[in-house]
FIPA-188597 format. One record per residue (C-alpha): residue number from 1; residue in three letters; y, z, x. Coordinates in Angstrom, 3 decimals, padded with zeros to 6 digits. Example, Ala and Ser with C-alpha at 12.3 -4.5 7.8 and 13.67 -1.06 7.14 Angstrom:
BEGIN
(site 1; ALA; (-004.500; 007.800; 012.300)),
(site 2; SER; (-001.060; 007.140; 013.670)),
This chain:
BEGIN
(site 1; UNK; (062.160; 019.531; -017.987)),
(site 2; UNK; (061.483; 019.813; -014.312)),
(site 3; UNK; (058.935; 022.959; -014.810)),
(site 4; UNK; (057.286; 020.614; -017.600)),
(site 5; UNK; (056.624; 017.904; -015.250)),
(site 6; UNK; (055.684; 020.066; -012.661)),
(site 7; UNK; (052.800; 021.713; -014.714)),
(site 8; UNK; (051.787; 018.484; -015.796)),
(site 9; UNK; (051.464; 017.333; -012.309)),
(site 10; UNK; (049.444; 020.303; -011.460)),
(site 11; UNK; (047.276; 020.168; -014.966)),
(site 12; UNK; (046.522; 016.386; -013.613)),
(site 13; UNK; (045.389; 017.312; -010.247)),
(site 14; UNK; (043.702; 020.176; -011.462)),
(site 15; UNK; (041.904; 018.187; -013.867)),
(site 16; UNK; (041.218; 015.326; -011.364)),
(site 17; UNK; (040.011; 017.449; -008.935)),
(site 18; UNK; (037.467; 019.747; -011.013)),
(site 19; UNK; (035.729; 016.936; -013.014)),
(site 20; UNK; (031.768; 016.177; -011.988)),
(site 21; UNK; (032.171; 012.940; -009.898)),
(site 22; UNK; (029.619; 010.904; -011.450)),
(site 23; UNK; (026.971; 010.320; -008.462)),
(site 24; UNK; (025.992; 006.709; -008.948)),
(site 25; UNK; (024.596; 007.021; -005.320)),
(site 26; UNK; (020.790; 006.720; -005.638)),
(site 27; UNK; (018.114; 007.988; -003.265)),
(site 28; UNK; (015.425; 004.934; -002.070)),
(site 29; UNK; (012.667; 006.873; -003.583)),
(site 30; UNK; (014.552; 007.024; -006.509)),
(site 31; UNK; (015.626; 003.162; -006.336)),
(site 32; UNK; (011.835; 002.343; -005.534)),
(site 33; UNK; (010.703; 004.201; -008.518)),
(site 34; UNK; (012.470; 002.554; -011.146)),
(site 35; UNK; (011.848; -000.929; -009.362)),
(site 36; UNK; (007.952; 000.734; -009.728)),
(site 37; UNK; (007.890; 001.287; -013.156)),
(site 38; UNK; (009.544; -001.341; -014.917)),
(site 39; UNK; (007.166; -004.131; -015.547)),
(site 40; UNK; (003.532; -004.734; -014.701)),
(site 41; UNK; (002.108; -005.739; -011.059)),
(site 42; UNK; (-000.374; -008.663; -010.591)),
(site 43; UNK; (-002.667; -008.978; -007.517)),
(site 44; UNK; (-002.190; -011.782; -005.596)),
(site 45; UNK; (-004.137; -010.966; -002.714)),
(site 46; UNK; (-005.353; -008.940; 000.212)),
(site 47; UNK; (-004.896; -010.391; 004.028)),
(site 48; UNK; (-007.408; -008.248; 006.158)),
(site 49; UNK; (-006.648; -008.449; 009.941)),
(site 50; UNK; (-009.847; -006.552; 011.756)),
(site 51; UNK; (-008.787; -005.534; 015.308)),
(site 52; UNK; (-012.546; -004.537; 017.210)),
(site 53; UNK; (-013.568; -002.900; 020.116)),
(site 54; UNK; (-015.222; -004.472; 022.129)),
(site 55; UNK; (-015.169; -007.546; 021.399)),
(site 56; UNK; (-017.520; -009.213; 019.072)),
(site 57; UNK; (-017.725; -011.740; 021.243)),
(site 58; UNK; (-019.951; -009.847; 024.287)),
(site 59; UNK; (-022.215; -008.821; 021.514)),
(site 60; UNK; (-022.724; -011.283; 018.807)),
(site 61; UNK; (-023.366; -014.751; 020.452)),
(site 62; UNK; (-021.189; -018.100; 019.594)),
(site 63; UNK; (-018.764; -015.313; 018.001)),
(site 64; UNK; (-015.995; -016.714; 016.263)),
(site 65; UNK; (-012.803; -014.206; 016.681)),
(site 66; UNK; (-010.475; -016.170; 014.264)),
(site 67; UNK; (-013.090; -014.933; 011.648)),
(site 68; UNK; (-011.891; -011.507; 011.993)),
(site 69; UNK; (-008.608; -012.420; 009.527)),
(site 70; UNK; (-009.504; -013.663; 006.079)),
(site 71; UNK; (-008.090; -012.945; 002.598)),
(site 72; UNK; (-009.743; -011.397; -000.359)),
(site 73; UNK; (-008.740; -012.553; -004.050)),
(site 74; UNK; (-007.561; -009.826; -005.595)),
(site 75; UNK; (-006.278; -011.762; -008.649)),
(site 76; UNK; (-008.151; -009.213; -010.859)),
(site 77; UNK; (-005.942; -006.203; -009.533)),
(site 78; UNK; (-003.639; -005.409; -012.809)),
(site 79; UNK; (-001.596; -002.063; -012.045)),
(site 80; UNK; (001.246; -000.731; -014.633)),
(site 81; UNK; (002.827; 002.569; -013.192)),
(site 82; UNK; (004.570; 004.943; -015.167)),
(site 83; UNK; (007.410; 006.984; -014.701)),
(site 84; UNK; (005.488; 010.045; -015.190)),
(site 85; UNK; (003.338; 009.502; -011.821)),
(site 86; UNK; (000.518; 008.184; -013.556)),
(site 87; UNK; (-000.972; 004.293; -013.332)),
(site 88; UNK; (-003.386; 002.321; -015.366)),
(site 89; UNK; (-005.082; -000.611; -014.883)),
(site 90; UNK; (-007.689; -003.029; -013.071)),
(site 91; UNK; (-009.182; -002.802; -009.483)),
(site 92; UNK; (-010.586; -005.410; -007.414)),
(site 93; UNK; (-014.163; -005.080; -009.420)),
(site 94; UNK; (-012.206; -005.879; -012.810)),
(site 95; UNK; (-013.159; -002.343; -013.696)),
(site 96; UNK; (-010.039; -000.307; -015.629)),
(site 97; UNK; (-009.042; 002.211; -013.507)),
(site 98; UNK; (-005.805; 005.295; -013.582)),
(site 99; UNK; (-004.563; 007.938; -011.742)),
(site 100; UNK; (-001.252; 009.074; -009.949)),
(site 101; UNK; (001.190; 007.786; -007.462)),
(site 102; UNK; (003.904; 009.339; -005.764)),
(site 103; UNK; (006.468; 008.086; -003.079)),
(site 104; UNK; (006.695; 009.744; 000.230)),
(site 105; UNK; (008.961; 009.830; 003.366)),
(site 106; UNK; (012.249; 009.115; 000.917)),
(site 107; UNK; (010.477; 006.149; -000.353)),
(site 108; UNK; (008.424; 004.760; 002.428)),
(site 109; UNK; (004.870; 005.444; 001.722)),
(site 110; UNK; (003.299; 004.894; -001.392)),
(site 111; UNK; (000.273; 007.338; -002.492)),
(site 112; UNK; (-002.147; 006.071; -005.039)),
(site 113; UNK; (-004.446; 008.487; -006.224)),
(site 114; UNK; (-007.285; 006.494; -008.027)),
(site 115; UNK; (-007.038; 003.800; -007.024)),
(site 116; UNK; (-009.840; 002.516; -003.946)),
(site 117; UNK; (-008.958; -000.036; -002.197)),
(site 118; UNK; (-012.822; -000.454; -000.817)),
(site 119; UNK; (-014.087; -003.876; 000.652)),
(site 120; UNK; (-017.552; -004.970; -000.042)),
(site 121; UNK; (-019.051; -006.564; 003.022)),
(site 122; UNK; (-020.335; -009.602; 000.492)),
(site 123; UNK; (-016.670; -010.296; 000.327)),
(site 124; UNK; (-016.112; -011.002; 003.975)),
(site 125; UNK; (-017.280; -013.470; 006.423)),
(site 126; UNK; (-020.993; -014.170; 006.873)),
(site 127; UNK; (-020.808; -013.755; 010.895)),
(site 128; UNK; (-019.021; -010.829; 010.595)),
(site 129; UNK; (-021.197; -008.970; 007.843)),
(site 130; UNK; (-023.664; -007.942; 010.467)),
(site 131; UNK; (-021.159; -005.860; 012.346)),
(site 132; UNK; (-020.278; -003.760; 008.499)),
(site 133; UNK; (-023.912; -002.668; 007.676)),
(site 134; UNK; (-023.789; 000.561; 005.774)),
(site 135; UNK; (-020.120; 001.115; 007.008)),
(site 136; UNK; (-017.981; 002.816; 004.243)),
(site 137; UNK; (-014.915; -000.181; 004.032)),
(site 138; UNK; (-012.810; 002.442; 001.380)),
(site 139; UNK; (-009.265; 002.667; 003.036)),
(site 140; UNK; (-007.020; 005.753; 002.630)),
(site 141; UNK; (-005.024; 006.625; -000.273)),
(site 142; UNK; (-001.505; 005.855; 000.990)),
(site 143; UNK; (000.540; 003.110; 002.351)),
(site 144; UNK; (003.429; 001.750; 003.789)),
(site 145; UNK; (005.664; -000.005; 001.377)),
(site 146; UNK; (005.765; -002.899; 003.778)),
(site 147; UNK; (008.337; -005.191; 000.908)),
(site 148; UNK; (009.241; -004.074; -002.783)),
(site 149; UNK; (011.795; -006.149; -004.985)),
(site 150; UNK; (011.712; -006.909; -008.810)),
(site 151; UNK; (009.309; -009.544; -008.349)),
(site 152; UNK; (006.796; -009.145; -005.038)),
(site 153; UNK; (005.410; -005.976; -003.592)),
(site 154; UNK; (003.738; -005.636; -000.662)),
(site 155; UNK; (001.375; -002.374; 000.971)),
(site 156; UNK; (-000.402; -001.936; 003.782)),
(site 157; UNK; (-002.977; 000.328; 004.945)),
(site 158; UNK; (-005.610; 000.796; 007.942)),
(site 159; UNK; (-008.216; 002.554; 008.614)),
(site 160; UNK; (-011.121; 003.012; 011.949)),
(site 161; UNK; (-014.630; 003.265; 011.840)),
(site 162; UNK; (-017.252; 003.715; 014.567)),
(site 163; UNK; (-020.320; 002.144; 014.145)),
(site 164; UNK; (-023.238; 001.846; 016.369)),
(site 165; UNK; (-024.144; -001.996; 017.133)),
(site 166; UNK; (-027.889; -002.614; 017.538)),
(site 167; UNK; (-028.476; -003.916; 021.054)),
(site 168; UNK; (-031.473; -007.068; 020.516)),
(site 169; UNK; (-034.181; -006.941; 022.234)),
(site 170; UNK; (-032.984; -003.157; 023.807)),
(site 171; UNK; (-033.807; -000.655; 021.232)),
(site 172; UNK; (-030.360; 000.649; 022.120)),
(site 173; UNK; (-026.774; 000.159; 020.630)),
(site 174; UNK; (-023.051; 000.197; 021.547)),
(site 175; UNK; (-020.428; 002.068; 019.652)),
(site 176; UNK; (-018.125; -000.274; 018.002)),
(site 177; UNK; (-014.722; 000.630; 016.255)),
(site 178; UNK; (-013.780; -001.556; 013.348)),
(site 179; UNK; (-010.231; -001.079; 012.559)),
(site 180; UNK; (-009.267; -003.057; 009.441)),
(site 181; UNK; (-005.695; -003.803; 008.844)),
(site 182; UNK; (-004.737; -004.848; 005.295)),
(site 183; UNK; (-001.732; -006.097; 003.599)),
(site 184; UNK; (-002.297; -006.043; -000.242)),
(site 185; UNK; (000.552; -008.596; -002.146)),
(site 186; UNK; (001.387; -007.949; -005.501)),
(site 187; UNK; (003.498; -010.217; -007.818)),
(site 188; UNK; (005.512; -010.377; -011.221)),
């Protein structure tokens, strides 16, 4: 009887020990994914924050700096990812558009291939629209998952671009960089 209970005992380690644990322990790109493809996301907005150099203010006369931060609707933005790393949807032109996304840095970045986040200087501020002629506004591919729950999702992206000012009156101009910073908010 002893032997029997002592095999058992062993037979129940054994068996304890040498099942698969079942790893319910989920990486945050993996968490972020599934929170990603579940339902469709909504554009809410886009809150541009322009940081310049030099200031606008030695070169454009009465220059208002609080004009620099503004929001674009972006109300028209429709995105539905899927959990094959593809996306459909609209962009800020109500135009369908699709392409991939992937997570990077365990979950931290966000890369969306397809879709261009581009701002149209029509769509900013008329005092500042001077300042953006002919500058390409498209900002990079990837960004920083800045919030990203069931029901809001927020990204952010920046970019820099040197333009030359036109000096009145001089014939000359002054190099100005142009760095927009943009938070785009998504809802559910």
């Amino acid at each position: 009887m002893k032997k029997q209970y002592f095999l058992y005992l062993i037979c129940s380690i054994f068996t304890l020990f040498s099942c698969k644990k079942n790893d319910a322990s989920l990486s945050q790109t993996e968490i972020n994914s599934q929170i990603l493809t579940s339902k469709e996301w909504k554009g809410d907005k886009a809150n541009v924050d322009n940081d310049v150099s030099p200031n606008p203010a030695l070169i454009i006369p009465n220059f208002d700096a609080s004009i620099l931060k503004f929001d674009v609707p972006a109300t028209n933005v429709k995105l539905t990812f899927k959990s094959d790393n593809t996306f459909s949807g609209t962009g800020l032109d109500n135009q369908p558009i699709s392409g991939r996304w992937e997570f990077q840095e365990n979950g931290a970045k966000l890369k969306i291939t397809g879709f261009v986040l581009q701002l149209d200087a029509s769509q900013l501020p008329a005092q500042i629209q001077p300042l953006l002629v002919g500058v390409d506004l498209t900002l990079p591919d990837v960004y920083d998952v800045k919030e990203l729950t069931d029901t809001k999702m927020t990204l952010y992206t920046t970019t820099s671009r040197v333009i030359n000012y036109p000096i009145q009156g001089t014939g000359g101009s002054i190099p100005i960089t142009i760095k927009p910073k943009v938070n785009m908010y998504f809802l559910r």
